[in-house]
C-alpha positions as CSV (number, residue, x, y, z in Angstrom):
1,X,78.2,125.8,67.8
2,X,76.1,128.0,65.7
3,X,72.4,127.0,64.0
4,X,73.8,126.5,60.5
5,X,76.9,124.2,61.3
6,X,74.7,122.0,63.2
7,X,72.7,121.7,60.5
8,X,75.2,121.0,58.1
9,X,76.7,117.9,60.5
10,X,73.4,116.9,60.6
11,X,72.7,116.4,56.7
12,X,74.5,113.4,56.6
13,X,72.1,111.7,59.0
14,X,68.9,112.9,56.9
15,X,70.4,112.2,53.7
16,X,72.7,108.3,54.0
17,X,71.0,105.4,53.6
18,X,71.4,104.2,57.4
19,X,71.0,100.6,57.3
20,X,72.8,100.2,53.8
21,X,75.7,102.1,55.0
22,X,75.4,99.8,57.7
23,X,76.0,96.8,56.0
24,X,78.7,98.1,53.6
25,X,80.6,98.8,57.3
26,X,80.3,95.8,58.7
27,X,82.1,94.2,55.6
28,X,84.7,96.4,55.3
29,X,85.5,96.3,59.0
30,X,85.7,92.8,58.6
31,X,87.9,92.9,55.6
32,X,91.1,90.9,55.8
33,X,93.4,92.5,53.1
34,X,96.7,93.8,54.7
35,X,97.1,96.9,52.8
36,X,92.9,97.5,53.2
37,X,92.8,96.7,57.0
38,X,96.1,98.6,57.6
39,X,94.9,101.5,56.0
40,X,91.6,101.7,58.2
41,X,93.4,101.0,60.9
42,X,96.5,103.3,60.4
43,X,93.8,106.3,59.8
44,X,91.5,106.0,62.4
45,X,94.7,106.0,64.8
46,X,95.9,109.6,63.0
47,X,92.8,111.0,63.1
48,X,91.8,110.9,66.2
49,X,95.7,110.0,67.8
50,X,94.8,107.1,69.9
51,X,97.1,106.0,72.4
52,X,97.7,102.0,72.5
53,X,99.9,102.2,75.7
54,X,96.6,100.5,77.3
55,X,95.6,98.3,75.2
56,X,95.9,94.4,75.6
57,X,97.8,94.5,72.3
58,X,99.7,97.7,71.5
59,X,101.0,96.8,68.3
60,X,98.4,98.0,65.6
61,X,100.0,96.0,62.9
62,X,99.2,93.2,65.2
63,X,95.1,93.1,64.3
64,X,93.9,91.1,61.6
65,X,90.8,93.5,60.6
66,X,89.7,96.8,61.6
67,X,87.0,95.7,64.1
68,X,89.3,93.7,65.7
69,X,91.0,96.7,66.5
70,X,88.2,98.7,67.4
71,X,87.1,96.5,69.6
72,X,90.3,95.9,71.0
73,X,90.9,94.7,74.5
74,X,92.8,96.9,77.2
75,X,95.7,95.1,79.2
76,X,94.9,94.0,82.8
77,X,94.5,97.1,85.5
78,X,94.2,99.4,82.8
79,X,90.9,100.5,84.4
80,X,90.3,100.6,88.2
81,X,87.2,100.2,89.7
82,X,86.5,103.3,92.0
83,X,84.6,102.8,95.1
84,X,82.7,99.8,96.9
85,X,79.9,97.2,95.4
86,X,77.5,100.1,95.8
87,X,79.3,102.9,93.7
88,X,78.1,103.0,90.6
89,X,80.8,103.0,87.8
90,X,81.5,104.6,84.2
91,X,80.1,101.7,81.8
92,X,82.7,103.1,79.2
93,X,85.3,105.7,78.0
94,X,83.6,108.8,76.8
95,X,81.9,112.1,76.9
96,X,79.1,112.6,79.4
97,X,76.9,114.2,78.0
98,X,73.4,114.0,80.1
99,X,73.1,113.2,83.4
100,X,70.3,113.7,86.3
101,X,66.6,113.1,87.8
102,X,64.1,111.1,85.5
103,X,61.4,114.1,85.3
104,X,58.1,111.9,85.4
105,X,58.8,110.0,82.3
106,X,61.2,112.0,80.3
107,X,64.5,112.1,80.3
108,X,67.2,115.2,79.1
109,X,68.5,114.9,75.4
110,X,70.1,118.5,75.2
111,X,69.2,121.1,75.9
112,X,65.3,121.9,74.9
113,X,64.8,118.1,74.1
114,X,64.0,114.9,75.8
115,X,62.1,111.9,74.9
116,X,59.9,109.2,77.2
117,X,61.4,106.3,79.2
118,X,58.3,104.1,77.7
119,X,59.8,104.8,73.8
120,X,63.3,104.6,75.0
121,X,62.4,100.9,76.1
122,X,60.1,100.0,73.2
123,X,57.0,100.4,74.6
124,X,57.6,98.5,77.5
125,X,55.4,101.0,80.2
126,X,55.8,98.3,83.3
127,X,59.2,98.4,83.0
128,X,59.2,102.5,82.4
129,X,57.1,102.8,85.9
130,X,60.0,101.1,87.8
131,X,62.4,103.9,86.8
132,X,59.9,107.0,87.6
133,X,61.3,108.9,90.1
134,X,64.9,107.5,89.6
135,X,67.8,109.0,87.5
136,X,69.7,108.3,84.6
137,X,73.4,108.9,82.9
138,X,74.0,109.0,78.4
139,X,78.3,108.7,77.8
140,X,78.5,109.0,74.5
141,X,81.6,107.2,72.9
142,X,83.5,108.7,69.9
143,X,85.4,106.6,67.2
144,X,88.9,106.9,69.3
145,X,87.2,105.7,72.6
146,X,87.8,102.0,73.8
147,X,84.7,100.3,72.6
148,X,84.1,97.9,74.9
149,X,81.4,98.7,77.3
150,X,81.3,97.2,81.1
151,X,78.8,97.0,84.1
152,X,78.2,99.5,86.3
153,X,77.2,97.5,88.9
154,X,76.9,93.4,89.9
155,X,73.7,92.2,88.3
156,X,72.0,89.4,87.0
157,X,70.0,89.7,83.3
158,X,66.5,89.7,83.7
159,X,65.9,90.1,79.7
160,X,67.1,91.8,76.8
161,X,65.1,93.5,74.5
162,X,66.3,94.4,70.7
163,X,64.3,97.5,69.3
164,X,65.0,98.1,65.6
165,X,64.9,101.8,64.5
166,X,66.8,104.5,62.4
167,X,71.0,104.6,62.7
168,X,71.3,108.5,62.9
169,X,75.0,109.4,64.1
170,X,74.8,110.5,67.6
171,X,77.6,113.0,67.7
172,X,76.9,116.3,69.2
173,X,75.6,118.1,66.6
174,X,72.9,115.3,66.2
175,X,71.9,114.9,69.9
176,X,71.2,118.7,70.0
177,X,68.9,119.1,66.6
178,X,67.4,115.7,66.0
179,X,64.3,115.3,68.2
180,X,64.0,112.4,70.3
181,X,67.1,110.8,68.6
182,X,67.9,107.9,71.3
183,X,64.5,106.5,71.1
184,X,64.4,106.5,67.4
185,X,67.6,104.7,67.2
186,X,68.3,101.4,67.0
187,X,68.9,99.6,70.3
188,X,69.7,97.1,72.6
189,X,68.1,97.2,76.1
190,X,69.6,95.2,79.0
191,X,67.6,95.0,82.1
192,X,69.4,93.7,85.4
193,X,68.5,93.2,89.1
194,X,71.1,94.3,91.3
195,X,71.7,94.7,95.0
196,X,70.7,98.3,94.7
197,X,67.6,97.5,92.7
198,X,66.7,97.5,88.6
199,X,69.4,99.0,86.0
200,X,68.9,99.0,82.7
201,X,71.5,99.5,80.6
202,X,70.7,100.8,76.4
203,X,73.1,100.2,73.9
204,X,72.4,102.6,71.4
205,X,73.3,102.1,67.4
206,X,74.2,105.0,65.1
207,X,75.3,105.7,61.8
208,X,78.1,103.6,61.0
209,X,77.5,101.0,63.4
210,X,77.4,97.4,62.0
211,X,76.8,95.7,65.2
212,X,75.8,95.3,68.9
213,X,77.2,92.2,70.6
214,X,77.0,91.0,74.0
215,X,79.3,88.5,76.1
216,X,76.1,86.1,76.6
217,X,74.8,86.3,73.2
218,X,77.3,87.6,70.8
219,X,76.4,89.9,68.1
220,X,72.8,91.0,68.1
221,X,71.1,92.3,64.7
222,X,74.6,91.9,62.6
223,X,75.2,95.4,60.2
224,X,71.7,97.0,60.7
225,X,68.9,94.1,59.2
226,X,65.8,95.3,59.7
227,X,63.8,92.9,62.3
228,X,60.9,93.6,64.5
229,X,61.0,94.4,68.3
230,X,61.9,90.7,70.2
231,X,62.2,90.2,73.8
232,X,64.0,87.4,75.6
233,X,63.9,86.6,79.1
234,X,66.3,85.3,81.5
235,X,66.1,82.5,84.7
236,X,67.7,84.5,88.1
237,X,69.6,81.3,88.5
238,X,70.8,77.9,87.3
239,X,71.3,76.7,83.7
240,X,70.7,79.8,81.3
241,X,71.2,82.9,84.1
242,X,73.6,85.1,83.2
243,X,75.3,87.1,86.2
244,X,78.2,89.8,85.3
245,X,80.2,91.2,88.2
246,X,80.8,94.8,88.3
247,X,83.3,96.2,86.0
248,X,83.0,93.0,84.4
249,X,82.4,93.1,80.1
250,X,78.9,93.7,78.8
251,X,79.7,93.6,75.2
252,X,81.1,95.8,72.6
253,X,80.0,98.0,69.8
254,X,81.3,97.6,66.3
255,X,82.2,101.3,65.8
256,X,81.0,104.3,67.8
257,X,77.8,105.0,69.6
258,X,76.3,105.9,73.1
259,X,75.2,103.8,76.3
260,X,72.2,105.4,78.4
261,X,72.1,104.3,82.1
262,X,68.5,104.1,84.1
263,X,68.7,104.1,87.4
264,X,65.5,102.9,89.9
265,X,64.1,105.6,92.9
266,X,65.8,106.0,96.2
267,X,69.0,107.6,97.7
268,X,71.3,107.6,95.0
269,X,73.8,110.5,95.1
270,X,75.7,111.5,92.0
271,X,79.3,111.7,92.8
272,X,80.7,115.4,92.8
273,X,83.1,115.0,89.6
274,X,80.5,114.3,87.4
275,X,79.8,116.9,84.8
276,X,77.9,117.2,81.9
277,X,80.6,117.4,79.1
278,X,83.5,115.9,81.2
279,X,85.5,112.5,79.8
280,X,85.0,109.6,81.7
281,X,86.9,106.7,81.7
282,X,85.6,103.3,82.3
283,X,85.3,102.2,86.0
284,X,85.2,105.6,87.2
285,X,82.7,106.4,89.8
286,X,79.4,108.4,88.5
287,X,77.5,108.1,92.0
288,X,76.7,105.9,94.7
289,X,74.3,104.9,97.2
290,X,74.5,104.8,100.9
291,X,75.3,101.4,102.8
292,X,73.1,98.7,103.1
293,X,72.3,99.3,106.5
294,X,71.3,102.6,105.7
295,X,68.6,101.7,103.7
296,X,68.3,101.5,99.7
């Protein structure tokens, strides 16, 4: 794409109010009107000609409110998991659109931009020096994509961090002139232990996103109120633990956005499909690391 029409996709971002067109989504994706609803619903299928044969519920009349169908559940098998307990899978359907080595502490944007591991994590440095030297992965999800994102790999939830920020859309026009745009966004950060060491896994918002909500403690930070950073920790076992197996739902955003992957040091070898640019579907293998026996 040239200079200009970036630019142009990008005025929106500069220009909306983010968290008030925030808000004034959440409601109206929550609106219960038949003709309103139906009319959301009916459009976003033209526009962007979504097919339903996977979906838990393939009749689109069927949904009581937009979000539902948004975040609409697929129909059992609809997504394989590729590989062994080790392979490392899609988290979602989308676009890959970055994907490599963690170069000290900065990761790839686009081309010509990055941003630090420390700001994509609010600050958190301790947990940024467990990723140096390790890789990471950024599927971006457009507004036809399934919406409900999975886990990569087994884990259990050491903490979750909520880091409020700016909504800027994070389409490609965006990602490519809007400097360090995934750590200015806000943004949920999920940190796990796994058999193959620390993931974190970043829900990212953007414009037009009323919500972030996870399977252990629903929606976070409901239609863009501003809050301040918060933390919460989580036990590795007994009453409070929360342990997800892989491919097994992580939560959901409430229209479109992007999930950045971080992956710890050692012998982890992207798998030879992935591409920058390619569509990926959810449960699909992005890389994987060796046996057990082999060493981590």
């Amino acid at each position: 794409m040239s200079w200009l029409s970036d630019q142009l996709a990008c005025l929106p971002s500069w220009l909306l109010p983010h968290h008030a067109v925030s808000r004034l989504v959440y409601h109206l994706a929550r609106a219960r009107q038949p003709w309103l609803k139906q009319l959301l619903i009916d459009g976003l299928i033209r526009a962007y000609k979504i097919d339903l044969a996977d979906a838990a519920q393939p009749d689109p009349r069927a949904y009581p409110d937009f979000v539902s169908f948004f975040t609409r559940a697929l129909r059992d098998g609809a997504r394989p998991l590729a590989g062994d307990e080790r392979t490392l899978v899609s988290p979602a359907d989308g676009v890959l659109s970055a994907h490599g080595a963690i170069a000290g502490d900065r990761l790839l944007q686009a081309k010509g931009r990055s941003y630090t591991v420390p700001e994509l994590l609010g600050g958190d440095f301790a947990l940024a020096d467990e990723f140096t030297g390790g890789a990471f992965c950024t599927v971006y999800l457009a507004p036809g994509d399934y919406h409900r994102v999975h886990m990569p790999l087994a884990g259990t939830l050491r903490s979750m961090t909520h880091v409020p920020g700016r909504l800027f859309s994070v389409q490609g026009a965006t990602v490519r002139r809007i400097d360090r745009l995934f750590a200015r966004n806000e943004r949920l950060v999920c940190v796990f232990d796994t058999a193959c060491g620390p993931l974190v896994v970043v829900l990212v918002g953007a414009l037009l996103v009323s919500s972030i909500s996870t399977v252990w403690a629903g929606e976070i930070n409901p239609h863009g109120a501003r809050r301040g950073l918060w933390r919460k920790t989580y036990p590795a076992s007994g009453a409070g633990s929360v342990q997800l197996a892989r491919g097994a739902e992580l939560g959901h955003f409430a229209m479109g956005s992007t999930v950045i992957l971080l992956l710890p040091p050692g012998p982890f070898a992207w798998d030879g499909a992935v591409r920058e640019g390619s569509a990926l579907r959810c449960g699909q293998a992005l890389g994987a690391w060796p046996p057990a026996e082999a060493g981590q």
